[in-house]
C-alpha positions as CSV (number, residue, x, y, z in Angstrom):
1,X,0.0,0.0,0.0
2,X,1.2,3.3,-0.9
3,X,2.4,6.3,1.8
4,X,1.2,9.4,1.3
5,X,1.7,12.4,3.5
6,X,1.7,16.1,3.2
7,X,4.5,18.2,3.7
8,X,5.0,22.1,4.0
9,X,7.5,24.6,3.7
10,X,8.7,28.7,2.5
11,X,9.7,27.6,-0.4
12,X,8.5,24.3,-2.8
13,X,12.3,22.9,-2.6
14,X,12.2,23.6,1.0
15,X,8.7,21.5,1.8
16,X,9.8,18.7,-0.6
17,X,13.2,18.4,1.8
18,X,11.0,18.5,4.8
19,X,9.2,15.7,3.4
20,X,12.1,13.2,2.4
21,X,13.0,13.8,5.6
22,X,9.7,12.3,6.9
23,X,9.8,9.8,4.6
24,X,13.9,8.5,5.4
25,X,13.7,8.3,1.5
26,X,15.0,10.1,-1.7
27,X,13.5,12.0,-4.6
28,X,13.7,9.7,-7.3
29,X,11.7,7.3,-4.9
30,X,8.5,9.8,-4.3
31,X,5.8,11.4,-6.5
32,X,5.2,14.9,-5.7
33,X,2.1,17.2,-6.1
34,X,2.4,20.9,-5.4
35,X,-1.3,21.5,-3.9
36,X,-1.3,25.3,-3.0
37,X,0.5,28.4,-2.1
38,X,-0.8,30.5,0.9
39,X,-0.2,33.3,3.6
40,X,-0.4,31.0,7.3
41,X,-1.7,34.9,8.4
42,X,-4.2,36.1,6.1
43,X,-4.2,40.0,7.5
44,X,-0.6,40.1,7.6
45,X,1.2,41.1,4.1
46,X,4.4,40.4,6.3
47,X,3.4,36.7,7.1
48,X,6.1,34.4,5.1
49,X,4.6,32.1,2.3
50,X,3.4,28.4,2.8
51,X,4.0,25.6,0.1
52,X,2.5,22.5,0.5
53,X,3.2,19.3,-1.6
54,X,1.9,15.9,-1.4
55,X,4.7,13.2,-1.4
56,X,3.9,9.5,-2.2
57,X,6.4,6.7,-1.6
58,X,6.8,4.4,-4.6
59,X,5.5,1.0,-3.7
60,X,9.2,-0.2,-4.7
61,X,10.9,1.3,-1.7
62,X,8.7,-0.2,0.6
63,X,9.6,-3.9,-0.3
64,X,11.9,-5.7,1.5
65,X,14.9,-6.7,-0.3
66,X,18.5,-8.2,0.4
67,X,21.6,-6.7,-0.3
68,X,21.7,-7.4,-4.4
69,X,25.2,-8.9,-5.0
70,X,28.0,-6.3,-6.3
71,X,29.8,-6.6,-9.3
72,X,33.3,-7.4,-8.7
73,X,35.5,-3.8,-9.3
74,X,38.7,-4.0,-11.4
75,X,41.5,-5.0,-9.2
76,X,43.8,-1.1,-9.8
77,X,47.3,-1.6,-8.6
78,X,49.8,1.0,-8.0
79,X,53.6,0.8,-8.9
80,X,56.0,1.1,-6.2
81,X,57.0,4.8,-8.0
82,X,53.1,5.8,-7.9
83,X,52.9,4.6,-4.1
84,X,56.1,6.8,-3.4
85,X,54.4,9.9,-5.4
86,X,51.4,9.7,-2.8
87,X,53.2,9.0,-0.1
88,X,55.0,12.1,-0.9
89,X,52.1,14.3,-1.8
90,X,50.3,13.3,1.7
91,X,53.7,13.9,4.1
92,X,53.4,18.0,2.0
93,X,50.0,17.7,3.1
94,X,50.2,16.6,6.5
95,X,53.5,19.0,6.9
96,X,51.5,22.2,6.5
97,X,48.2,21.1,8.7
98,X,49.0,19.1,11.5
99,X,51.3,21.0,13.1
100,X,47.9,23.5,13.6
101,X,46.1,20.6,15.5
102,X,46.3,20.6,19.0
103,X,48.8,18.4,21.3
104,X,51.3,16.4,19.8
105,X,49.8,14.5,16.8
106,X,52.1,12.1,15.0
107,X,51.1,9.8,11.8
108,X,52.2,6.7,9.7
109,X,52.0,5.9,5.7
110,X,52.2,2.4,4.8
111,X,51.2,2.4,0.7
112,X,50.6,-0.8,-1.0
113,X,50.0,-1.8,-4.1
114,X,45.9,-1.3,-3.5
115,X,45.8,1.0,-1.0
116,X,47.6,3.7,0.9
117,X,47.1,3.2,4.6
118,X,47.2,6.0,6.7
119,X,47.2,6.2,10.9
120,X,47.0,9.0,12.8
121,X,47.2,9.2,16.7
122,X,46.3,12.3,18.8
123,X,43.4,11.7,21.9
124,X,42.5,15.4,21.5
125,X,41.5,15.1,17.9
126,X,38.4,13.1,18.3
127,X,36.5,15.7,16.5
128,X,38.1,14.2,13.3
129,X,36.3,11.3,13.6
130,X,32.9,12.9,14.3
131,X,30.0,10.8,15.4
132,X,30.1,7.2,13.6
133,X,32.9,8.0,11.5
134,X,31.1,10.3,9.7
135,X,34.0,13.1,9.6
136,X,36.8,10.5,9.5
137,X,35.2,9.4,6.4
138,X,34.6,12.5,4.6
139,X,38.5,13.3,5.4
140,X,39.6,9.9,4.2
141,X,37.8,11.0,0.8
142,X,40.3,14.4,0.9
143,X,42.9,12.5,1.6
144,X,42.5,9.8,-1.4
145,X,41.9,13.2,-3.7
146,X,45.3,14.4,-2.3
147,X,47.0,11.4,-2.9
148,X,46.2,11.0,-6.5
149,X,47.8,14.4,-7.3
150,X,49.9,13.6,-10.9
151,X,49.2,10.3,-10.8
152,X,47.1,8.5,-14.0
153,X,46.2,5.4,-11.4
154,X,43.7,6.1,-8.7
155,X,45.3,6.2,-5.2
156,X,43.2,5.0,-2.4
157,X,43.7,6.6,1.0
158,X,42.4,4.1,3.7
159,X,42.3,6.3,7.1
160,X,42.2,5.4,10.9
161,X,42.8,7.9,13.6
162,X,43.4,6.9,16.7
163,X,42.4,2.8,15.8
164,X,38.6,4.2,15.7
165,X,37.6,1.7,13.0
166,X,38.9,-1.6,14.6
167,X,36.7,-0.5,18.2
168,X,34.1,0.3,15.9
169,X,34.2,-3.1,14.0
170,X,34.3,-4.6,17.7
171,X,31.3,-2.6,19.3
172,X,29.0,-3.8,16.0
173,X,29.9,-6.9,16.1
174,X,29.2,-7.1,20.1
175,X,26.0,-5.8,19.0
176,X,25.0,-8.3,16.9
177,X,25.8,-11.2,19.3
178,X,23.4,-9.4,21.6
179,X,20.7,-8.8,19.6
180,X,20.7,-12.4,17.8
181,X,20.7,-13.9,21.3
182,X,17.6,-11.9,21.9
183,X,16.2,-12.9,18.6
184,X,16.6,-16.9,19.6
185,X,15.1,-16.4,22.8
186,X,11.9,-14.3,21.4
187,X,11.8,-15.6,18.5
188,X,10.8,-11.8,17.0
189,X,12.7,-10.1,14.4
190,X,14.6,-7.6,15.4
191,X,15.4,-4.4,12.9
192,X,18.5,-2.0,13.6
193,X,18.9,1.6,13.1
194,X,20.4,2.7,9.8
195,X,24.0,2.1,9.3
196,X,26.7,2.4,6.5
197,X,27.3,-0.2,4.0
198,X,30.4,-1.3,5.5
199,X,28.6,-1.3,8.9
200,X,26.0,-3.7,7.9
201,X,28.8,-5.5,6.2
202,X,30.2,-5.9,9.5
203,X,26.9,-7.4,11.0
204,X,26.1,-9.4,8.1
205,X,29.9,-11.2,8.4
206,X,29.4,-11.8,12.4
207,X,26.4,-13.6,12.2
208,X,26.9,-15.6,9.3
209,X,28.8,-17.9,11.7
210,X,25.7,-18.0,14.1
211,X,23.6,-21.3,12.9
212,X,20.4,-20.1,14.3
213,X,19.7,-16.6,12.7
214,X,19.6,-14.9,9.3
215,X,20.4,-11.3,8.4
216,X,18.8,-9.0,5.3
217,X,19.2,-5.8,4.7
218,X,15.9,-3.3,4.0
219,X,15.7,0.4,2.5
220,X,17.2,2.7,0.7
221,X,20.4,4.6,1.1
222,X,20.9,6.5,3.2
223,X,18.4,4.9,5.6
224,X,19.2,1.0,4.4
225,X,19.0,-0.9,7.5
226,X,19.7,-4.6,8.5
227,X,17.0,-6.7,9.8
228,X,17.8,-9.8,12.2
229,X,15.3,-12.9,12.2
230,X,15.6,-16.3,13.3
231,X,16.5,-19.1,10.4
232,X,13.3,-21.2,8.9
């Protein structure tokens, strides 16, 4: 059955916004109505504008689905003179800004012929990871761009700061060892909050090796979420 709400706003972009918001969904996966224009203070010439639209999930988004298998990526390998070049173009980088960071901040490079590993250690610069990675990840896409700088072969910057990813990898999968025990024991599906693909990766991997429960993942990005049920 389709979902239909209503959704308002100052401007039409603005209510649509409000609305995908509502819906945990994105625009290609709605149809949209503009239904009227108005004043919310009739008398009031200063009173600011009303839009209101009517948003309607596609009945495709609200299906369940599993994770659809990815095609396998090109294996890119860089040459030991391409992993010096980054290397090299992130130690200039790092030069100029972490010296402004505060306390003593200290880093390691470790390219390979997939990947250039970076680590970075400094307890007061938790605000570079942000909250779920969120900031670590968005600086691991700056540093990849850096990277790259004169090379033809695309250099992938793989970041940690302060081993955030491998306590992250251990609190999920904690979390689903708890949450299939309580799964067995109910026998009721349970449904977690969104996470990142390679979040949900995580899950899926740690309870593949639990005999009694099954794992699929639900949604649309950036909402996709995994739901836990017991095995038929």
């Amino acid at each position: 059955m389709e979902k239909t709400i209503i959704a308002e706003g100052k401007t039409t972009t603005e209510a649509i916004n409000n609305g995908l918001k509502k819906l945990k969904t994105t625009k290609e996966n709605v149809n949209i109505k503009v239904l009227e224009e108005e004043k919310r203070m009739f008398f009031s010439i200063l009173a600011p504008r009303v839009v209101k639209v009517e948003m309607t999930l596609k009945e495709k988004t609200e299906k369940e689905n599993k994770e659809e298998p990815k095609k396998e990526k090109r294996k890119i390998e860089l040459t030991a003179e391409e992993q010096e070049t980054a290397k090299k173009n992130l130690e200039e980088f790092f030069s100029e800004i972490l010296p402004k960071l505060e306390g003593e901040t200290k880093y390691e490079i470790n390219p390979d012929k997939e990947y250039i590993n970076v680590n970075i250690t400094n307890p007061k610069i938790g605000y570079l990871i942000g909250y779920r990675g969120e900031t670590l990840y968005a600086l691991q896409d700056i540093l990849t761009s850096i990277a790259g700088k004169g090379l033809k072969t695309r250099a992938r910057v793989i970041l940690d700061i302060e081993n955030y990813k491998a306590k992250r990898k251990r609190t999920l999968e904690d979390l689903a060892t708890r949450m299939a025990k309580i799964v067995v024991r109910t026998r009721k599906e349970i449904k977690l909050e969104p996470m990142k693909p390679y979040e949900r990766k995580i899950i899926h991997t740690k309870l593949q090796e639990n005999p009694k429960v099954q794992t699929r993942s639900v949604g649309e990005e950036p909402y996709r979420k995994i739901i836990i049920s017991t095995k038929k």
